[in-house]
C-alpha positions as CSV (number, residue, x, y, z in Angstrom):
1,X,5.0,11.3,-22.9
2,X,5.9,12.6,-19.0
3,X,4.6,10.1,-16.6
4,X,1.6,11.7,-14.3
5,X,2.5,12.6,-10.8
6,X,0.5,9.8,-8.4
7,X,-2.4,10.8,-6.6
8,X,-0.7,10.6,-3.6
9,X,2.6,13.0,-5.0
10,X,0.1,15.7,-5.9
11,X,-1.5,15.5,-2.2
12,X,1.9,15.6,-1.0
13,X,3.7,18.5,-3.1
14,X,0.0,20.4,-2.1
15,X,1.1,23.3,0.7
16,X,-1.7,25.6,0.7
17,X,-5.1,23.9,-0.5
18,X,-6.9,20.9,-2.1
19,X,-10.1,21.2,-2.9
20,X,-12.3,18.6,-4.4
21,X,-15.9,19.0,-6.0
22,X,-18.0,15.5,-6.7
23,X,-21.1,15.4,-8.8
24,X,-22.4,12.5,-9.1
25,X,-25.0,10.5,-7.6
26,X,-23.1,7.3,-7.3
27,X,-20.1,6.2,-7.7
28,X,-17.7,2.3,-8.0
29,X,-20.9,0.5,-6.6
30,X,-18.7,-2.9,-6.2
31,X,-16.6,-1.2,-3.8
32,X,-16.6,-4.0,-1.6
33,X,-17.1,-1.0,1.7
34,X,-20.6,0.0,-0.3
35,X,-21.7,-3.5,-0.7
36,X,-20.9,-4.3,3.0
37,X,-22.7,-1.1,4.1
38,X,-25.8,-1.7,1.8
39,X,-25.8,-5.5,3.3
40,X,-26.2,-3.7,6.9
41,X,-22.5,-4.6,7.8
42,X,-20.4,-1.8,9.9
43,X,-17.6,0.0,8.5
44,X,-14.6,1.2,10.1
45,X,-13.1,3.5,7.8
46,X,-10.0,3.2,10.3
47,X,-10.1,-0.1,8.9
48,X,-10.9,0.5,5.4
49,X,-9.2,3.5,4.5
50,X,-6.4,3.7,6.7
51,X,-4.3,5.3,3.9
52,X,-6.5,7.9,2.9
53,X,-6.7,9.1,6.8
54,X,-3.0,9.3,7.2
55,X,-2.6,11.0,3.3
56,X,-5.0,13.4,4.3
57,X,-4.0,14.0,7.9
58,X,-0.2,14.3,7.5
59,X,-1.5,17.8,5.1
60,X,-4.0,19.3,7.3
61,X,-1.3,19.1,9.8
62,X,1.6,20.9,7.6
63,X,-1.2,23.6,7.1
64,X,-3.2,22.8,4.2
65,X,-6.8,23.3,3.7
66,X,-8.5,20.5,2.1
67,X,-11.9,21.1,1.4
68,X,-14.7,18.9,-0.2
69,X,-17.9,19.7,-2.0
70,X,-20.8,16.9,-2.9
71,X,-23.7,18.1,-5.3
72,X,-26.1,15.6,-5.2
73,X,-29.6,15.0,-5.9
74,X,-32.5,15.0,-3.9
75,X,-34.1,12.6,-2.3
76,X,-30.9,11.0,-1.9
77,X,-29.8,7.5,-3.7
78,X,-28.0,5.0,-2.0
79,X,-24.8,5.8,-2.7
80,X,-24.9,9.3,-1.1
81,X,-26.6,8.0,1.9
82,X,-23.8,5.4,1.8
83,X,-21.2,8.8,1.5
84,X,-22.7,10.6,4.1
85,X,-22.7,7.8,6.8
86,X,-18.9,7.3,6.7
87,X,-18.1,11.1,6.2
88,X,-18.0,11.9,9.8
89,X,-14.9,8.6,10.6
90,X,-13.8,9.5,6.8
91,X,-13.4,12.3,5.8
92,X,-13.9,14.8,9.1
93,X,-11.5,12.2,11.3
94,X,-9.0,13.3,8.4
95,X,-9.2,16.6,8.9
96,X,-11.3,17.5,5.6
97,X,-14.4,20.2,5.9
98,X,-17.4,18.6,3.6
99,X,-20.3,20.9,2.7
100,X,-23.1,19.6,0.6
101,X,-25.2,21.0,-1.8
102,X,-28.6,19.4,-3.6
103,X,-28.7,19.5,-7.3
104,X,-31.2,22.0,-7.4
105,X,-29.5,25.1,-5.7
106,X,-26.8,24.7,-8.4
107,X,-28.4,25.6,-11.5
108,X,-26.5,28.9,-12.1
109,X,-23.3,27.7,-11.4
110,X,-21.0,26.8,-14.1
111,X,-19.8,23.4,-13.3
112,X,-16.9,21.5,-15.3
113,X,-18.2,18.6,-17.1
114,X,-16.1,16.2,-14.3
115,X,-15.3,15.3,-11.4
116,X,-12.0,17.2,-9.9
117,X,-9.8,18.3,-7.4
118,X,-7.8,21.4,-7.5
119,X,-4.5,21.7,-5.3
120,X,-3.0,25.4,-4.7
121,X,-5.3,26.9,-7.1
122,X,-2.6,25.7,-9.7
123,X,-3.3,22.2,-10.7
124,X,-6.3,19.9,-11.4
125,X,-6.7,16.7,-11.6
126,X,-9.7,15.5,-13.5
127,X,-11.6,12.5,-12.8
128,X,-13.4,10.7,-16.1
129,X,-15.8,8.2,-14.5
130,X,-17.9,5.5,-16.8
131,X,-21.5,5.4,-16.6
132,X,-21.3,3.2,-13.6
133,X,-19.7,5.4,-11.7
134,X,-16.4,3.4,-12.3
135,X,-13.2,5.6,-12.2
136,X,-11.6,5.3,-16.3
137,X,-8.6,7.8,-15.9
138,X,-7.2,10.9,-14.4
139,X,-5.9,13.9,-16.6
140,X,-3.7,16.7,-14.9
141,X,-3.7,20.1,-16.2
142,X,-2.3,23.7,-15.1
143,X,-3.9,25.1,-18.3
144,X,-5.0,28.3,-16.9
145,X,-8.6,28.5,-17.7
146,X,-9.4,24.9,-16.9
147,X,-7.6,26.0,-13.4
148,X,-9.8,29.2,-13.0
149,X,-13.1,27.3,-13.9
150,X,-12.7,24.4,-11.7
151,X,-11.2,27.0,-8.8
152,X,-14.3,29.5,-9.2
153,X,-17.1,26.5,-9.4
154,X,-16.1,25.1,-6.5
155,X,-15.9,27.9,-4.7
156,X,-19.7,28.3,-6.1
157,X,-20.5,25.4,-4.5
158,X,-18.9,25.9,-1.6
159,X,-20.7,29.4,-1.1
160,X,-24.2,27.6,-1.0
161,X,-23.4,24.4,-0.2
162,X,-24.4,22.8,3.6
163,X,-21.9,22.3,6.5
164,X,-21.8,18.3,6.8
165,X,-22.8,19.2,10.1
166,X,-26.0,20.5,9.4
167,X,-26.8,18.8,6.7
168,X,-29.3,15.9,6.9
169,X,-30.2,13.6,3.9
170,X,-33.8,13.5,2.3
C-alpha cells in the first residue's frame, strides 16, 4: 500500500485552494491549549501553534485561498467558544477567512458524513474522529464524487455561513 502524503505535503503541493469544513461541536478536549484556556490561562497561538501559522502563511502568500467553515450548534459548547477565541491570533493571523454557520441554517445542505478539507478542488482528506472528538485517521481520496460532494457542501456552507467578523457566539 502507497504511503499517504503528510498533512503538511498536501498543504504544500496545494496552489490554488484549501478549504476545510468542521462539524463538530468539540473536538481533542485534552489538548493541553483547551485545558489551559478552560482553566482561564492565556494563549498565544504564536506560542502554541507556531507551525500551523508559518504552514498556513507561506500558502496564502504563494496565492492560495484557504478558507474555513465551522457548523456548530447553538448556544455554543465550550469547545467552540474555546475555537472562536483563538481564531482571530489562529487562524486570521495565518491568513485563513473563517465563516461560521449554526447547526440550524444547514438542514438542506448535504453534508459528508466527516470532517474534511479539500485542496484544488481535486483532493480530500477526510478526518475520522472518535466520539471524543479525538482524531483516529486520515483517508485521501481524488475519487470524483467524493471530491464534488465535499467541494459543493462546503461551498453550501460557505454561502450561508457568517464572516468570523461578524459573528458573535450565543
Amino acid at each position: 500500500m502507497p504511503q499517504l502524503p503528510t498533512f503538511e505535503e498536501l498543504f504544500r503541493d496545494c496552489r490554488r485552494s484549501a478549504v476545510h469544513l468542521e462539524m463538530r461541536d468539540g473536538y481533542m478536549k485534552s489538548d493541553p491549549a483547551f485545558v489551559d484556556w478552560s482553566a482561564g490561562r492565556p494563549i498565544d497561538p504564536a506560542e502554541r501553534w507556531g507551525d500551523w501559522l508559518r504552514l498556513v502563511s507561506e500558502a496564502t502568500a504563494r496565492g492560495v485561498e484557504v478558507r474555513r467553515a465551522r457548523i456548530m450548534s447553538e448556544p455554543v459548547s465550550d469547545y467552540i467558544h474555546f475555537e472562536y477565541d483563538v481564531t482571530d491570533g489562529l487562524n486570521i493571523a495565518a491568513g485563513e477567512q473563517v465563516r461560521w454557520l449554526p447547526r440550524r441554517r444547514a438542514t438542506s445542505i448535504a453534508l459528508p458524513g466527516n470532517d474534511f478539507w479539500v485542496f484544488d478542488t481535486s483532493l480530500v482528506l477526510l478526518n475520522h474522529f472518535d466520539g471524543n472528538g479525538d482524531s483516529l485517521e486520515h483517508e485521501v481520496t481524488t475519487d470524483s464524487d467524493i471530491t464534488e460532494l465535499c467541494t459543493s457542501a462546503f461551498e453550501a456552507v460557505w454561502d450561508r455561513a457568517i464572516p468570523h467578523t461578524e459573528y458573535r457566539p450565543t
